[in-house]
N, C-alpha and C positions, 0 to 999 in steps of 0.2 A: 418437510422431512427433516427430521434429528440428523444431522452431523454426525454423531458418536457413533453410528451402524458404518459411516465412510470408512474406509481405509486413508490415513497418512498420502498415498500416490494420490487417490483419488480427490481430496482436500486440496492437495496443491495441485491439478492440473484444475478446478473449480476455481481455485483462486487468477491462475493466469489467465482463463478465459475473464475473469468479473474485470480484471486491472485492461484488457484488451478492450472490453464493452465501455467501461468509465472512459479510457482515453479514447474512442471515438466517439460517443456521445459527447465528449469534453471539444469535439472539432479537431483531433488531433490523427495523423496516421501510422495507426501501431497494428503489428504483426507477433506473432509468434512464433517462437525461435524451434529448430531444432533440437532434440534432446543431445546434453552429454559437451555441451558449451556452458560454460559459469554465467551465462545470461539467457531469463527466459521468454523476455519481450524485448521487439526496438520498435523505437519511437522516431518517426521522421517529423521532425519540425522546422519545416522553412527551409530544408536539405542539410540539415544539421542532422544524426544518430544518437541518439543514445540510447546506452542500452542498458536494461532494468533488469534486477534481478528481485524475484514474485519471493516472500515469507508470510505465511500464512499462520494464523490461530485461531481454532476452533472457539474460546469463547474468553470471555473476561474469566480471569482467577485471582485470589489473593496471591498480590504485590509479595516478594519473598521481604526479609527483614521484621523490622517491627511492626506489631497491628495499627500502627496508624495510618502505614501507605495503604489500607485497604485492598479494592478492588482493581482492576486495570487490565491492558491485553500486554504480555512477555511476548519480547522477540528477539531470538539467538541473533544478530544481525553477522556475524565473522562465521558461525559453520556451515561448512559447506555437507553434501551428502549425507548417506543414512548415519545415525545417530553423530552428526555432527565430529566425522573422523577427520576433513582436514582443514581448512581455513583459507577461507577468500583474501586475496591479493588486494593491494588498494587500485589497481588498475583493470578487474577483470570486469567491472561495469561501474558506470558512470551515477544511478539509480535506486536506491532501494523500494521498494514497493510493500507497504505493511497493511496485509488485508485482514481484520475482524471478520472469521465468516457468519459468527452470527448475524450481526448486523449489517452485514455486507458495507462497510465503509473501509477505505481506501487510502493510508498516510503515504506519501513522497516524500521521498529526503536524499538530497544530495548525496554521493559515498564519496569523497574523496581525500584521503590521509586520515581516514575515520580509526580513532582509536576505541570507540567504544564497542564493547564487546554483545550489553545486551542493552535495551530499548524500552523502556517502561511507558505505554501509554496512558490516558484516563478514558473513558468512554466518555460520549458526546455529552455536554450539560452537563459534568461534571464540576462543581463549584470548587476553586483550592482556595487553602489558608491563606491568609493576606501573605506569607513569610514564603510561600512556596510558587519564586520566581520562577525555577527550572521546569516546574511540570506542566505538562501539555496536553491536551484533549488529543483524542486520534482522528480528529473531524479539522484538524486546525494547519492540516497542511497538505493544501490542492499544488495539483502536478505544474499549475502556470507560477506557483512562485520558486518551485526546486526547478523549472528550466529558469527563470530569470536570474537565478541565483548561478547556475554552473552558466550562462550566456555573459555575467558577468554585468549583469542592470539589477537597479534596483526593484527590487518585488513590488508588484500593485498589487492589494490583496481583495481581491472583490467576492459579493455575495455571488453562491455557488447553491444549485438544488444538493439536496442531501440525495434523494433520489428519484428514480426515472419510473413510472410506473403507467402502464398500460390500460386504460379501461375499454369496456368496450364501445363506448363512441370513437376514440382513437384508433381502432384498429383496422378500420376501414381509410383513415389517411394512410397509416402506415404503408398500406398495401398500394395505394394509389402512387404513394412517392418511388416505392421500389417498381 
C-alpha cells in the first residue's frame, strides 16, 4: 500500500507502532505513550526511561539547497504540532526517532541542547564525496549506541539486521513461542 492515500495522523501513529516493534525485536522494553505529552514512546533499559519522540517521512525528496545534495529523507526535528506551530524544549524528551516510511528504517539520536533545527539524512548505501565528513546514511544510527551515548559509555557499534521478515516456515515458531 502507497503511503500518499495515508493521512499525516495516520503516517505518524504507523511510525510509533514501527519504532515500538524495532525496539522490541532490538530486546528492548518500550511502550507507547499517551496522546497530548511531547513524547510518544518510553524505552526501559535496565530501569533507566527514556523517552522518545517518533518524526516520520513519507519518502526520500531532493535535499533543499544546491543540486548537488541530491536525494535524502528531511526531518523538522524542533516542531512540535500540526504545521509545526510551537517548538520542543531541550528537556521534553531524551530521544529522537527518524522513521523512513518507505523503507521502513529507523535513525536514533540523542536530543539534548540540540540546536539544530532540521536533519538531512542519505538513504541506506548511499556513497558520499570524499569531502563530505558530516553526512550520514539513515541506517547508521541504532538505538544501542544513542543509549550508550546519553548512559554516558563509549558506543560499540555492532552489525545489526536491516530487517525482520516473516516467511512461512517461521510462523509456525512464532506461534509456538507466544
Amino acid at each position: 500500500m502507497s503511503t500518499a492515500i495515508l493521512s499525516d495522523l495516520e503516517i505518524g501513529k504507523a511510525a510509533e507502532h514501527l519504532v515500538v516493534a524495532d525496539l522490541i525485536l532490538s530486546g528492548h522494553r518500550a511502550y507507547l505513550t499517551d496522546q497530548g505529552l511531547p513524547y510518544d514512546v518510553v524505552i526501559d533499559c535496565a530501569g533507566t526511561l527514556y523517552r522518545l519522540q517518533v518524526k516520520a517521512t513519507r519518502a526520500a525528496k531532493r535535499l533543499p539547497g544546491r543540486n548537488a545534495l541530491g536525494m535524502g529523507y528531511l526531518f523538522h526535528v524542533r516542531r512540535a504540532g500540526k504545521g509545526g506551530r510551537r517548538q520542543y524544549a531541550d528537556n521534553e524528551f531524551d530521544i529522537i526517532a527518524l522513521v523512513a516510511m518507505d523503507i521502513r528504517v529507523i535513525a536514533y539520536l540523542p536530543f539534548y541542547d540540540s540546536v539544530l533545527q532540521t536533519i538531512h539524512l542519505r538513504p541506506p548505501g548511499y556513497q558520499h564525496h570524499a569531502r563530505a565528513e558530516r553526512r550520514r546514511n539513515i541506517d547508521q544510527f541504532p538505538i544501542e549506541t544513542t543509549i550508550a551515548v546519553l548512559a554516558g559509555k563509549r558506543p560499540v557499534l555492532s552489525p545489526r539486521p536491516t530487517s525482520y521478515r516473516v516467511g512461512p516456515v517461521d510462523q509456525g515458531r512464532l506461534f509456538e513461542i507466544a
